[in-house]
FIDREN-498603 format. One line per field, with one value per atom (N, C-alpha, C, O): residue in one letter; x, y, z; residue number from 0; atom name. Coordinates in steps of 0.001 Angstrom, whole numbers. Example, Ala and Ser with C-alpha at 12.3 -4.5 7.8 and 13.67 -1.06 7.14 Angstrom:
% residues 2
type	A,A,A,A,S,S,S,S
xx	13190,12300,13200,14236,12850,13670,12900,13409
yy	-5690,-4500,-3300,-3319,-2250,-1060,30,1138
zz	7800,7800,7800,8465,7080,7140,7870,8039
seq	0,0,0,0,1,1,1,1
atom	N,CA,C,O,N,CA,C,O
***
This chain:
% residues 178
type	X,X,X,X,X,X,X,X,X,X,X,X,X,X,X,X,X,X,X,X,X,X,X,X,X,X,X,X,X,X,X,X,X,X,X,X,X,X,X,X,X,X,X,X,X,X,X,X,X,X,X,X,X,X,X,X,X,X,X,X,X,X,X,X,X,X,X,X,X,X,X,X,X,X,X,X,X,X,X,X,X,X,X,X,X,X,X,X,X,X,X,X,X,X,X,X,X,X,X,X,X,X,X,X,X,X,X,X,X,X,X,X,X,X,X,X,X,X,X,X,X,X,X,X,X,X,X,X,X,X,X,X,X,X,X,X,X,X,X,X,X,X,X,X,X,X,X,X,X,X,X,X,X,X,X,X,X,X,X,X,X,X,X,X,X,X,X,X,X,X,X,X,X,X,X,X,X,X,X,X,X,X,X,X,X,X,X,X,X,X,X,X,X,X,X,X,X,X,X,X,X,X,X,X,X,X,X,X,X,X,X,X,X,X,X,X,X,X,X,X,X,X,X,X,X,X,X,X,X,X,X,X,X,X,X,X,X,X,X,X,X,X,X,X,X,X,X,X,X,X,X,X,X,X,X,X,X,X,X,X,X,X,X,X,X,X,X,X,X,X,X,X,X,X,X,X,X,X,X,X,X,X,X,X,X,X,X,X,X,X,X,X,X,X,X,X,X,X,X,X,X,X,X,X,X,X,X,X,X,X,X,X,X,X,X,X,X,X,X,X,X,X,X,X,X,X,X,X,X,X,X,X,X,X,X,X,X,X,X,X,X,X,X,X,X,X,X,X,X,X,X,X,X,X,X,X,X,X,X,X,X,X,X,X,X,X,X,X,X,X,X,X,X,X,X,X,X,X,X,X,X,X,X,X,X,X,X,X,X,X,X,X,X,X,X,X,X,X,X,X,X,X,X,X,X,X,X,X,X,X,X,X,X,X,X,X,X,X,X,X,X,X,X,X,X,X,X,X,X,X,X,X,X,X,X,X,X,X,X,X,X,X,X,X,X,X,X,X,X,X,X,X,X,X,X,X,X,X,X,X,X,X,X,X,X,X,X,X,X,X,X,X,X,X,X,X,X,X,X,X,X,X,X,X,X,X,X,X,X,X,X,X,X,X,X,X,X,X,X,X,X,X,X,X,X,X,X,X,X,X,X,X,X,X,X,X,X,X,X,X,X,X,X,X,X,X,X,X,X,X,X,X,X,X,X,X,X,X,X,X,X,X,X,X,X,X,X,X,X,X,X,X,X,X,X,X,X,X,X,X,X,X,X,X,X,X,X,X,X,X,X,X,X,X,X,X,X,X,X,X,X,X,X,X,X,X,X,X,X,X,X,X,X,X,X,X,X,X,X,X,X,X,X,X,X,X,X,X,X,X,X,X,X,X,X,X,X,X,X,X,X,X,X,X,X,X,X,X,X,X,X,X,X,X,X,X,X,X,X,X,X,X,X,X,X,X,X,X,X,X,X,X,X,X,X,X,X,X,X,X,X,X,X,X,X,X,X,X,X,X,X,X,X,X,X,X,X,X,X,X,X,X,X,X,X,X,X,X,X,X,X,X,X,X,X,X,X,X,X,X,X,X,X,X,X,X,X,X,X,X,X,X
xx	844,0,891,2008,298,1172,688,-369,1161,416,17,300,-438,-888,-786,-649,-796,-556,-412,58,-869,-359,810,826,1816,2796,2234,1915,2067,2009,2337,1417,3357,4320,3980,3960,3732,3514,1895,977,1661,518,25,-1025,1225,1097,1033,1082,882,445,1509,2432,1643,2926,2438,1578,3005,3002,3875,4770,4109,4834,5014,3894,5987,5984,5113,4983,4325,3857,5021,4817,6256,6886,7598,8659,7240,8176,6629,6576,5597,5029,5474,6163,5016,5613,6827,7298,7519,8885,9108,7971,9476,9921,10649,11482,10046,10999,11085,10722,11435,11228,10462,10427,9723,8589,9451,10518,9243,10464,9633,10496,9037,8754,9207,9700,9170,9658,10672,11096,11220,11991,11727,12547,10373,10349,10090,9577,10477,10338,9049,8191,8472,7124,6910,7334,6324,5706,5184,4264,5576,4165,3291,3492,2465,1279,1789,2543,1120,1102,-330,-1289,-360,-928,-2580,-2618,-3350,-4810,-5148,-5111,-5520,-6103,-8008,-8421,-8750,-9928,-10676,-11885,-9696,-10669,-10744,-11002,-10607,-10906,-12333,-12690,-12921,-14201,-14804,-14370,-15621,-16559,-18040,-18751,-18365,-19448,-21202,-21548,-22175,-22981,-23727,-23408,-24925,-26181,-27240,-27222,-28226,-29294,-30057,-29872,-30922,-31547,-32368,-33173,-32501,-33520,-34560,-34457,-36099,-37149,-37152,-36988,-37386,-38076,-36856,-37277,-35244,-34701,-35030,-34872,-35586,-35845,-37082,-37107,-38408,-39288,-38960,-39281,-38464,-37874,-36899,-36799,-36309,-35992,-36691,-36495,-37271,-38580,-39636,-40398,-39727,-40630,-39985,-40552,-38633,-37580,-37731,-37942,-37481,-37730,-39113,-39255,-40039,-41252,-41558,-41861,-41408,-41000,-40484,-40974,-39226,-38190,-38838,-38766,-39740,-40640,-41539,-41605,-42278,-43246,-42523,-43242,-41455,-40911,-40295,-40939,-39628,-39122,-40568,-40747,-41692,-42633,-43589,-44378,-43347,-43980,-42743,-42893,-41801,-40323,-41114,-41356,-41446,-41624,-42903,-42922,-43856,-44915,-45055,-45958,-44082,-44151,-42437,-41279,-42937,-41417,-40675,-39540,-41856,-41248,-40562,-39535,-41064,-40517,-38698,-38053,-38228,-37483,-36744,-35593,-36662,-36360,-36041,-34984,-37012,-36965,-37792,-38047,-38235,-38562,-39717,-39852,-40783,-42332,-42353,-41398,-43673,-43897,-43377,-43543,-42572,-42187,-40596,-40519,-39903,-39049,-37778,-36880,-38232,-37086,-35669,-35675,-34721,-33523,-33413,-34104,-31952,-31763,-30936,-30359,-30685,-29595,-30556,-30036,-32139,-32836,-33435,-34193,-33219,-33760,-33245,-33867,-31920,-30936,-31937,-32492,-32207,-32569,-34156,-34781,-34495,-35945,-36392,-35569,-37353,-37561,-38094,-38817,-37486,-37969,-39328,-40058,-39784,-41224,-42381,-43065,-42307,-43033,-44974,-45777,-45274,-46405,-47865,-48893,-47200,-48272,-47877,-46982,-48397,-47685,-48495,-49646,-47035,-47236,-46832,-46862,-46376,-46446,-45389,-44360,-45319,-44533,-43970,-44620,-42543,-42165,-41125,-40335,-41636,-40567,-39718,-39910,-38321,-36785,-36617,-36843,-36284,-35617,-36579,-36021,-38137,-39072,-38681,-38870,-38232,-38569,-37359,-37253,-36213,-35008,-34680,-33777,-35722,-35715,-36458,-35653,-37973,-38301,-37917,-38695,-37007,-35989,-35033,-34926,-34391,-33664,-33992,-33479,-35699,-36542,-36605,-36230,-36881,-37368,-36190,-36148,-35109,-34095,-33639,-33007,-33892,-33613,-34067,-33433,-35845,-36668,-36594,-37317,-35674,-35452,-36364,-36681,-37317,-38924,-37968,-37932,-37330,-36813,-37377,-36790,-39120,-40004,-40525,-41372,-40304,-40786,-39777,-39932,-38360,-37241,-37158,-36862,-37356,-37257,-38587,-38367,-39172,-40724,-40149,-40394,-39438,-39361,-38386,-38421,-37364,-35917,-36305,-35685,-37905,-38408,-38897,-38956,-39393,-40525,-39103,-39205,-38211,-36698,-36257,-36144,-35978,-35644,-35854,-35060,-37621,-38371,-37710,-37650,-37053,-37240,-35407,-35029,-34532,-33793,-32268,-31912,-31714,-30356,-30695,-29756,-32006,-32033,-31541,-30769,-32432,-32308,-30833,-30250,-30175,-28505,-28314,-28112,-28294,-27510,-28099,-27232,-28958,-29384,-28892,-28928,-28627,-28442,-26660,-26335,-25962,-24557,-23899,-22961,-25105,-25114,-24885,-23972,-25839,-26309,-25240,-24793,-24642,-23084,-21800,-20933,-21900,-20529,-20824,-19920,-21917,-22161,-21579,-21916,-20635,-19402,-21138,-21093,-22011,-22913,-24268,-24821,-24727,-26199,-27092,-26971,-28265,-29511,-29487,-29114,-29787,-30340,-31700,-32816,-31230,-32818,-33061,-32174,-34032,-34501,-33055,-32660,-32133,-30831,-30305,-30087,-30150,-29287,-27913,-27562,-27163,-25639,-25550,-26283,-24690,-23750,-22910,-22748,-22559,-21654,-23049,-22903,-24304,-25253,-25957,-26324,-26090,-26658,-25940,-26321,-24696,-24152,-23676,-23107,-23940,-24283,-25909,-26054,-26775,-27976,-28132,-28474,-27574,-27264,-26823,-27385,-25572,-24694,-25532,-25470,-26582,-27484,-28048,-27735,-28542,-29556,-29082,-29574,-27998,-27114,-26868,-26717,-26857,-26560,-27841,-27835,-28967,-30342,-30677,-31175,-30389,-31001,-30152,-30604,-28991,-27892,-26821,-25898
yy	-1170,0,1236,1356,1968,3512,4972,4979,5881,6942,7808,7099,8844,9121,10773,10918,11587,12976,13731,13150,15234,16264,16995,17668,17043,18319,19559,20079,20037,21360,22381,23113,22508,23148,23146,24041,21561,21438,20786,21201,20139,19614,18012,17461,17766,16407,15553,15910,13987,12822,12587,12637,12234,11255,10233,10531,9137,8021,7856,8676,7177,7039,6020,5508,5096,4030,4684,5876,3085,3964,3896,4235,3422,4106,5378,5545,6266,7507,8517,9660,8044,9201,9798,9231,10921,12083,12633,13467,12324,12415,13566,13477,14154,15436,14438,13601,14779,13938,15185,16334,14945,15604,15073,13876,16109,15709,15093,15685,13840,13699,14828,15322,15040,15833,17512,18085,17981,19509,19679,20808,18369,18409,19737,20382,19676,20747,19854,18745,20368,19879,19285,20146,18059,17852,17147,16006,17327,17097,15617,15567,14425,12911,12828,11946,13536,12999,11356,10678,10994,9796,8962,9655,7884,6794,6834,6779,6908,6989,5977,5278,5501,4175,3896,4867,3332,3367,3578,3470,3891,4586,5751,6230,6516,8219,8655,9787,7670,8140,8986,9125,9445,9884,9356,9112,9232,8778,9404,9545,9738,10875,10067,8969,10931,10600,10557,11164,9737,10560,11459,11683,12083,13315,13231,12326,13633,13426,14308,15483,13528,14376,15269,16482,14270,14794,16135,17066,16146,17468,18610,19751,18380,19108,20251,21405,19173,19417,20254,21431,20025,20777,22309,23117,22461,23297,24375,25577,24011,24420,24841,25753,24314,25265,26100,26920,25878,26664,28142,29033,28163,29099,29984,31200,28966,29797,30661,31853,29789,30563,31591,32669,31254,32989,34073,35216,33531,34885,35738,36926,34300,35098,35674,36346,35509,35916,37298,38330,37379,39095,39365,39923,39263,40129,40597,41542,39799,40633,41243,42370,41021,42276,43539,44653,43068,44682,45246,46439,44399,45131,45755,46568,45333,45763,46885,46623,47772,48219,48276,48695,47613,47873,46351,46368,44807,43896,43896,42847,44957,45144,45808,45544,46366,47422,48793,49317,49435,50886,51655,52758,51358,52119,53103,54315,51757,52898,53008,52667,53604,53859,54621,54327,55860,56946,56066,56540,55285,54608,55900,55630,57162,58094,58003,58053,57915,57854,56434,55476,56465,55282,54749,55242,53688,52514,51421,50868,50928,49794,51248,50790,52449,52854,52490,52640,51949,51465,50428,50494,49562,48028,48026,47242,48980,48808,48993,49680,48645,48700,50404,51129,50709,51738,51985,51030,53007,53264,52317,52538,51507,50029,50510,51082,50209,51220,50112,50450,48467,47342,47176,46347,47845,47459,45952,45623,45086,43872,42659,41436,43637,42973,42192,42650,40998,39482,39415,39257,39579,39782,38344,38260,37255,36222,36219,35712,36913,37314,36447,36804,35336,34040,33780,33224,34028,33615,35731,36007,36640,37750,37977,39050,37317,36940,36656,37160,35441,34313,35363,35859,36138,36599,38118,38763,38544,39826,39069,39607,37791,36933,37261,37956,36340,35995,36983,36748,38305,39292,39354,38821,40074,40293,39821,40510,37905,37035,37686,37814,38151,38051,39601,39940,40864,42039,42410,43380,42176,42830,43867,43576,44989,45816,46929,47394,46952,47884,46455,46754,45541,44665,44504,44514,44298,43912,45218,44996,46523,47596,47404,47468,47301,47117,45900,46000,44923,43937,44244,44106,44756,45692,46634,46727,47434,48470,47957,48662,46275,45379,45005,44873,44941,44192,45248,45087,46636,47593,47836,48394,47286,47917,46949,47353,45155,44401,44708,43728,45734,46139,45732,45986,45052,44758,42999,42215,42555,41156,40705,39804,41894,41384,41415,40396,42402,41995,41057,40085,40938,39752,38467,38057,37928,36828,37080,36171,37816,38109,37767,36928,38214,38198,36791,36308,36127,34804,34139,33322,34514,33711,33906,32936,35382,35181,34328,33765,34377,33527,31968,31137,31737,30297,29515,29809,28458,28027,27259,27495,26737,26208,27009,26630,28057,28573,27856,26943,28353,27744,27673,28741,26715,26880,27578,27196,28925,29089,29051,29532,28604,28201,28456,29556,27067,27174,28693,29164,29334,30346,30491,30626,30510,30729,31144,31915,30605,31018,32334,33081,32723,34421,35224,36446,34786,35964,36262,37361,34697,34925,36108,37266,35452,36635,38062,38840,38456,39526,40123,41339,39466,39634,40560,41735,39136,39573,40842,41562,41261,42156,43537,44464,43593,44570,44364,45145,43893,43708,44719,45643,43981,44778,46379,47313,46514,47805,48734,49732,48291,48650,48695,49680,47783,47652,49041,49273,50088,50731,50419,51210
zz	0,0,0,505,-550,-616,-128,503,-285,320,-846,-1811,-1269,-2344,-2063,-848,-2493,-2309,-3632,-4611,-3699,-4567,-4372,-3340,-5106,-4625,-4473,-5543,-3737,-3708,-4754,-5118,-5214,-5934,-7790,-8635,-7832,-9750,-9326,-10034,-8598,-8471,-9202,-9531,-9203,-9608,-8570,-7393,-9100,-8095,-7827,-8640,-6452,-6033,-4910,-4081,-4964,-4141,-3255,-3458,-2305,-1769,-1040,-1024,-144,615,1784,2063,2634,3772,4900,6066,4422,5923,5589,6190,4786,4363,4763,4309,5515,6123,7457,8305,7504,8448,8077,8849,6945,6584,5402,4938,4924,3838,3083,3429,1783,740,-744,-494,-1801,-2882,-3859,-4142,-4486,-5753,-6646,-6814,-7400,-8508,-9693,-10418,-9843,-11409,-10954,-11926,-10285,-9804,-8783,-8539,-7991,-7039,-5541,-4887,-5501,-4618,-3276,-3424,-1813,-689,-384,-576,55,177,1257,1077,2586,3536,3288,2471,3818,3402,4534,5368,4648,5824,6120,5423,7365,7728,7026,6684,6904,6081,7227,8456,6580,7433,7576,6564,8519,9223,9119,8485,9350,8574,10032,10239,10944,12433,12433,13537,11535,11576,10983,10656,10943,11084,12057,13201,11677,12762,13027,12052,13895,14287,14348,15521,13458,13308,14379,14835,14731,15440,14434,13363,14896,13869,14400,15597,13814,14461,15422,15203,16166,17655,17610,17961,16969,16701,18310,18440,19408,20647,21060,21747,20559,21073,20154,20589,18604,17898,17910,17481,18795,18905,20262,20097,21445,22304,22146,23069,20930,20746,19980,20157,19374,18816,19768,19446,20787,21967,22832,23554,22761,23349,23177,24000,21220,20689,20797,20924,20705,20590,22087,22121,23270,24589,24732,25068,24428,23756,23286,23738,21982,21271,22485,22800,23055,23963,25321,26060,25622,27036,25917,26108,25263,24501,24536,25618,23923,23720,24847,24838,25705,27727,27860,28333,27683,27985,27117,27582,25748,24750,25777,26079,26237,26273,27885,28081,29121,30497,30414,30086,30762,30535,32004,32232,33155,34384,34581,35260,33993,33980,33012,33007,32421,32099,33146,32796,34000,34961,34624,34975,33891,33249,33901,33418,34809,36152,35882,36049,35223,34863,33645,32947,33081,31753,30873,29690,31254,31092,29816,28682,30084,29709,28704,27906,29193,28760,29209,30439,28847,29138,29667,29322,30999,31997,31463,30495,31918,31216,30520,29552,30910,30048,28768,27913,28656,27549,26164,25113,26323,24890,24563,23466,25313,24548,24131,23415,24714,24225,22820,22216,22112,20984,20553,21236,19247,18759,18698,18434,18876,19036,18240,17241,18878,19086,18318,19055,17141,16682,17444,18030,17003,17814,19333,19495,20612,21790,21711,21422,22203,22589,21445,21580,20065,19098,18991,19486,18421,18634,17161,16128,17317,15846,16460,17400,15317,15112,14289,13184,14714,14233,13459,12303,13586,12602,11542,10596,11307,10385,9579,8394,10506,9435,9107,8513,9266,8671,7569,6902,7171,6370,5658,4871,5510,4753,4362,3659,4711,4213,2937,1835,3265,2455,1506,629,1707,-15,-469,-1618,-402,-233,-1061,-2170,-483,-1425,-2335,-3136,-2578,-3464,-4938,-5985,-4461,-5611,-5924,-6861,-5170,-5715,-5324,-6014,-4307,-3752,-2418,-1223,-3022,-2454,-876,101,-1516,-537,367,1208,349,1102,1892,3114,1203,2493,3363,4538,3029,3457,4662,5872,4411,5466,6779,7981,6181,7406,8384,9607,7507,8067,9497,10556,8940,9717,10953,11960,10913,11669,12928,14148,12302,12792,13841,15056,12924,14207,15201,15959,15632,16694,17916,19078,17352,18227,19016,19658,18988,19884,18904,17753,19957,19623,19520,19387,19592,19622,18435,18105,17637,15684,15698,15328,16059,15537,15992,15265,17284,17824,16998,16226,16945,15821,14313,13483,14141,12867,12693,11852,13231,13768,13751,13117,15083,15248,13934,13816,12727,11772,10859,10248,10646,10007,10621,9953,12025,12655,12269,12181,12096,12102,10766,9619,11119,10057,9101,7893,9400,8363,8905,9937,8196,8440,7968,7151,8604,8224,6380,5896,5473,4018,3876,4231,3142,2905,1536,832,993,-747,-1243,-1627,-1185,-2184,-2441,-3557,-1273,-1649,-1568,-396,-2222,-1867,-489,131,-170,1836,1093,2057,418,-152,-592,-570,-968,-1236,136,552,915,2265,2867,3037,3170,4121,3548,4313,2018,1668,1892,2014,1925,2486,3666,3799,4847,6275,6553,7377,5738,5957,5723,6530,4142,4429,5337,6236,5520,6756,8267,8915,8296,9755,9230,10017,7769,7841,8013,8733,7257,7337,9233,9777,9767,11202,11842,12963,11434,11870,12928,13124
seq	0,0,0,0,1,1,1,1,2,2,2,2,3,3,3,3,4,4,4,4,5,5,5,5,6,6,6,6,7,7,7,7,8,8,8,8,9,9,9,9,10,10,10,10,11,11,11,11,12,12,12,12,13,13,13,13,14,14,14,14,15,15,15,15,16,16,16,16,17,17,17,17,18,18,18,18,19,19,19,19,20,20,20,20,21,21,21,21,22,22,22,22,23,23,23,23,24,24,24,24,25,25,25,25,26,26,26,26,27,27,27,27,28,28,28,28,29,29,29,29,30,30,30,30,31,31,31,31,32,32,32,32,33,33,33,33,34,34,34,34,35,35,35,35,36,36,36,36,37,37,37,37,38,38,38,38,39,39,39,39,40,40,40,40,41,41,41,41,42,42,42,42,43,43,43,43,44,44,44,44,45,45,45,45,46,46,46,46,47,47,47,47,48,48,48,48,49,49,49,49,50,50,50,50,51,51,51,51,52,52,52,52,53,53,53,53,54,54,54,54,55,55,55,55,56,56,56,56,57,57,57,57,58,58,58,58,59,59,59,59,60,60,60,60,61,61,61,61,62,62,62,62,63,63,63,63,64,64,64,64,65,65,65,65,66,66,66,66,67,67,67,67,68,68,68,68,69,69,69,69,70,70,70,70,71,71,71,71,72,72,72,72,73,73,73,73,74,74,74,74,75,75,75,75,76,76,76,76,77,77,77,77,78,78,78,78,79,79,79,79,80,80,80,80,81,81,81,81,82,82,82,82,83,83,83,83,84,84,84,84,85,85,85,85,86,86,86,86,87,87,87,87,88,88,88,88,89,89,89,89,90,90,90,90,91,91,91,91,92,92,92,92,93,93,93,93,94,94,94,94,95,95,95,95,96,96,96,96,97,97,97,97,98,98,98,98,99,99,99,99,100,100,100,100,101,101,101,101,102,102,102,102,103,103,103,103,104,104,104,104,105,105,105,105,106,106,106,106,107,107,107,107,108,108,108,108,109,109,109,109,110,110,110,110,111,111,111,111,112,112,112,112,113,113,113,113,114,114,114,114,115,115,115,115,116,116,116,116,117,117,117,117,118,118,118,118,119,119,119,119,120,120,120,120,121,121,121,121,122,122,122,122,123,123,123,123,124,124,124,124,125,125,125,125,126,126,126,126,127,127,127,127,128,128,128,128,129,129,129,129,130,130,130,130,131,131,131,131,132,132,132,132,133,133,133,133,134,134,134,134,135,135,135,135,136,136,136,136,137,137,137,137,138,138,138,138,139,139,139,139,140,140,140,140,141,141,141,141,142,142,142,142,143,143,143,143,144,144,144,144,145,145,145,145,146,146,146,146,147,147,147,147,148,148,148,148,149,149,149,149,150,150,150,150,151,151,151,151,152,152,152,152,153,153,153,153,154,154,154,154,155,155,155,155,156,156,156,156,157,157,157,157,158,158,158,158,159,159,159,159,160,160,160,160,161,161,161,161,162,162,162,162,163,163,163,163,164,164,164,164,165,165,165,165,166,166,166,166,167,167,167,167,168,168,168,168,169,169,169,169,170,170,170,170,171,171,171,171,172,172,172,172,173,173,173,173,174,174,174,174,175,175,175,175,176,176,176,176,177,177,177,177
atom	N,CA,C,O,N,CA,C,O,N,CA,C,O,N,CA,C,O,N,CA,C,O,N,CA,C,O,N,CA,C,O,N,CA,C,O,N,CA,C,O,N,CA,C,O,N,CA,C,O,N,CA,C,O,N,CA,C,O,N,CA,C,O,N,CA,C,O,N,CA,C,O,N,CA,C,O,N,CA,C,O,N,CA,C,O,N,CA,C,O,N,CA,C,O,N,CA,C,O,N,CA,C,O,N,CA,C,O,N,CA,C,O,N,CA,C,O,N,CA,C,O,N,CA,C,O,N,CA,C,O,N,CA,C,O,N,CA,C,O,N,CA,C,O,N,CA,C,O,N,CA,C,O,N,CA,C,O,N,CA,C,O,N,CA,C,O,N,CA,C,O,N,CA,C,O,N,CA,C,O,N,CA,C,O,N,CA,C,O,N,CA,C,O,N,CA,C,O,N,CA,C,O,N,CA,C,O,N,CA,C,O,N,CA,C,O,N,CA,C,O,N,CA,C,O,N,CA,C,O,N,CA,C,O,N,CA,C,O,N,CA,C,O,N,CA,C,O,N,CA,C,O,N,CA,C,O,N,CA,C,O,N,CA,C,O,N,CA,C,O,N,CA,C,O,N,CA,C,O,N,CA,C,O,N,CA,C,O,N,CA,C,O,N,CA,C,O,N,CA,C,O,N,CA,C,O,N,CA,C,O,N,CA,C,O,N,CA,C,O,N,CA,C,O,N,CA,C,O,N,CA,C,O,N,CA,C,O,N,CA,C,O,N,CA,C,O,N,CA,C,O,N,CA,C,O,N,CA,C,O,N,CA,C,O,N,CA,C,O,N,CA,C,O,N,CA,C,O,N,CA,C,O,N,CA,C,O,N,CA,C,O,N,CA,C,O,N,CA,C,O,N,CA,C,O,N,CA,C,O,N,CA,C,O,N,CA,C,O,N,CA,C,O,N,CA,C,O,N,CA,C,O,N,CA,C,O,N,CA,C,O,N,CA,C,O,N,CA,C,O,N,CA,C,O,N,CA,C,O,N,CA,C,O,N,CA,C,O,N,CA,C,O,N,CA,C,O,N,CA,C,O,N,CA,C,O,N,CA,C,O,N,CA,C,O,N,CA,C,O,N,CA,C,O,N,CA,C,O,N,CA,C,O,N,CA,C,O,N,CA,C,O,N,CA,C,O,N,CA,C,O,N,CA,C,O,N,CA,C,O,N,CA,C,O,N,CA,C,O,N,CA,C,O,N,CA,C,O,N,CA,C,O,N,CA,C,O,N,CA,C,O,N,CA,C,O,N,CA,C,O,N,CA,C,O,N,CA,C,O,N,CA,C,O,N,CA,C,O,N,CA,C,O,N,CA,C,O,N,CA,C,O,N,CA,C,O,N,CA,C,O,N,CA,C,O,N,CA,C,O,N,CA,C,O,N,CA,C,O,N,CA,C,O,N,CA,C,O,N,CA,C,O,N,CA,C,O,N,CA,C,O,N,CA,C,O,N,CA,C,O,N,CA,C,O,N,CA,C,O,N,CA,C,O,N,CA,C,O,N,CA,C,O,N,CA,C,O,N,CA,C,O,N,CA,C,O,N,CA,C,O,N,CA,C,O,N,CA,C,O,N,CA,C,O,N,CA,C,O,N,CA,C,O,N,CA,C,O,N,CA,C,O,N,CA,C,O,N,CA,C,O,N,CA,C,O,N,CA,C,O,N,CA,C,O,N,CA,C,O,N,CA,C,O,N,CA,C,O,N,CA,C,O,N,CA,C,O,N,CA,C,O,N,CA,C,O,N,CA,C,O
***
């Protein structure tokens, strides 16, 4: 058995004995320095799970909890600790939502995410602009989810969109939210 590799350098095949892995040898067709990995063993697998409806379904009420615990935050401004209705200035006046036009209203971030996306997919410009507006009211949550959704090495798929148009999407998005 042998080891199998590209040079780096010309990019051709080379083989090799498997006891000349871990070892620097030279490409014979370009003679450039070449690194031989060690020979892979058939235990480097990894092991998947399959999907666990009942944690899925759990996270999924997780979420929906979340919506309704932010939206008694939007609608009590003293359960926030902003000390009364008045909610001018303070330190909880940053996070509160911009002048909120539905009090009490339940904006689900990750579903008006997804439809700013489409929205932009299909060039429906006054529509992504409208959800952008729906997004602002809900604080610094929308960034922070939004943020989230760029750091994440695999995002959610939404209708086959490129991961480079997504996170050009996103990126308006964060700029639209200011």
């Amino acid at each position: 058995m042998s080891i199998e590799l590209h040079c780096p350098q010309c990019e051709k095949l080379i083989r090799a004995p498997d006891d000349a892995g871990g070892k620097h040898g030279k490409c014979p067709y370009c003679k450039h320095s070449v690194y031989i990995p060690l020979p892979s063993s058939g235990d480097d697998e990894i092991g998947l799970a399959p999907l666990d409806d009942d944690e899925e379904r759990r996270a999924e009420e997780l979420r929906r909890e979340s919506i309704s615990y932010a939206a008694t935050l939007d609608k009590d401004p003293a359960a926030k600790g902003e000390g009364g209705a008045s909610g001018a200035g303070g330190a909880g006046a940053r996070s509160r939502p911009e002048a909120a036009e539905t009090p009490g209203e339940v904006i689900d971030i990750p579903a008006a995410v997804e439809r700013f996306v489409l929205a932009m997919r299909d060039s429906k410009l006054d529509e992504a602009e409208r959800i952008a507006g729906r997004l602002r009211r809900t604080g610094t949550r929308a960034r922070d989810h939004i943020e989230g959704l760029m750091l994440d090495q695999m995002p959610p798929k939404i209708k086959d969109i490129p991961a480079p148009l997504m996170q050009g999407f996103l990126k308006k998005l964060l700029e639209m939210l200011g």
